[in-house]
C-alpha positions in Angstrom: 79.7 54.4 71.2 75.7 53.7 70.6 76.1 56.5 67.3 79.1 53.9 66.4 77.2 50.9 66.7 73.7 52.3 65.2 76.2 53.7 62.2 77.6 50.1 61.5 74.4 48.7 61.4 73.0 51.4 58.7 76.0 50.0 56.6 75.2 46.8 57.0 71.3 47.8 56.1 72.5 49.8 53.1 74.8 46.4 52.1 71.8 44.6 52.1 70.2 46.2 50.0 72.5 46.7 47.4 73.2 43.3 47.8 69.5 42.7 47.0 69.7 44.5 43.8 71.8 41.4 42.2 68.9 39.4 42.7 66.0 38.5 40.2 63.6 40.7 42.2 61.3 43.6 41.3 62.6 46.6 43.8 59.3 46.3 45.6 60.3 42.9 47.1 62.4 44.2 49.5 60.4 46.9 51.1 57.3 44.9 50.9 59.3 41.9 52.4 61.5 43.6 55.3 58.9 43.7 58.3 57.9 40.1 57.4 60.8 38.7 60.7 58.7 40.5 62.8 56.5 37.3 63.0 59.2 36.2 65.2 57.3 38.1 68.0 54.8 35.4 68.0 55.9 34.0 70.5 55.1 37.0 73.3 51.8 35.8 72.9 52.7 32.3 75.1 55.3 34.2 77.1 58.6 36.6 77.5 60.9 33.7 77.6 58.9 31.7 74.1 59.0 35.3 72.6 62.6 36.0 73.4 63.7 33.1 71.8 61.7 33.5 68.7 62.7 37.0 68.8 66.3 36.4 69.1 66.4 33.5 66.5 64.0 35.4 64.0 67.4 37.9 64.3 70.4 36.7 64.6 72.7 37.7 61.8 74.3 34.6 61.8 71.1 32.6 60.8 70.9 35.5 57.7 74.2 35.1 56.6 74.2 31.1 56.8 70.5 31.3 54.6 72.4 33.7 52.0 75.2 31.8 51.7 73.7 28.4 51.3 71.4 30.3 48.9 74.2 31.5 47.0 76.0 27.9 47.1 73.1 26.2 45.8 72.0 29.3 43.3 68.8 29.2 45.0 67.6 33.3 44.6 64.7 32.5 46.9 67.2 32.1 49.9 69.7 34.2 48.9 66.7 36.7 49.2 65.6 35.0 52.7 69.1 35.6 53.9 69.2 39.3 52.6 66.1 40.0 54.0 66.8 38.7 57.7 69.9 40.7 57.2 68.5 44.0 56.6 65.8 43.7 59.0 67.8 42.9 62.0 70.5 45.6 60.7 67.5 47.8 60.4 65.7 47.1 64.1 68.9 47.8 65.6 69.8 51.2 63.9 66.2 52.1 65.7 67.5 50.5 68.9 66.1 47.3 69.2 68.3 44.5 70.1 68.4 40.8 71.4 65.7 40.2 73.7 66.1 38.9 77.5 63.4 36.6 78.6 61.9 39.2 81.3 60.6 41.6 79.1 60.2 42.6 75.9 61.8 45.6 76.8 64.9 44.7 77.7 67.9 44.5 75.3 71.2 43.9 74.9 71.1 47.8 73.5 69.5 48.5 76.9 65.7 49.2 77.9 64.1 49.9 74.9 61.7 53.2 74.8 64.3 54.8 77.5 66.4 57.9 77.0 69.6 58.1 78.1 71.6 61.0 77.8 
């Protein structure tokens, strides 16, 4: 199931990016751009729970779809490229395991204990 799930999110990655190439944007945007949610983490500096809800918000698909799609609706690139970009990173986090955050510890995922091996 987990090679299932990691394979649906490389799709997903790959979509965005494609996706990305329909946009005004030199290619270098999106690589340069794609760690930039990261800054969601910010919040692990006050505490688990602050940075789990940073985390989790800084991720949620839903959020990246809504930013593309009011991006597309208004013909605004800039979001469209916002929305592409919290798309691919979340697809992309995931493919390497990471998932929503619980408020314990950073560590803890809805993908299970990150930096674990389970055979």
């Amino acid at each position: 199931m987990k090679t299932l799930l990691k394979t649906e999110e490389l799709a997903q990655l790959i979509l965005s990016i494609v996706l990305f190439s329909y946009l005004p944007y030199a290619w270098w945007v999106y690589p340069a751009l794609l760690l930039v949610p990261d800054i969601s983490m910010l919040g692990y500096l006050i505490n688990p729970k602050a940075g789990a809800i940073g985390y989790n918000l800084g991720h949620h698909k839903g959020l990246a779809v809504a930013i593309g799609v009011a991006g597309f609706l208004f013909a605004s690139p800039l979001l469209m490229l916002t929305g592409l970009i919290l798309f691919g990173h979340a697809s992309m986090d995931r493919v390497m395991g990471y998932g929503f955050k619980y408020a314990d510890s950073f560590r803890h995922t809805h993908l299970g204990t990150v930096g674990t091996q389970h055979s």
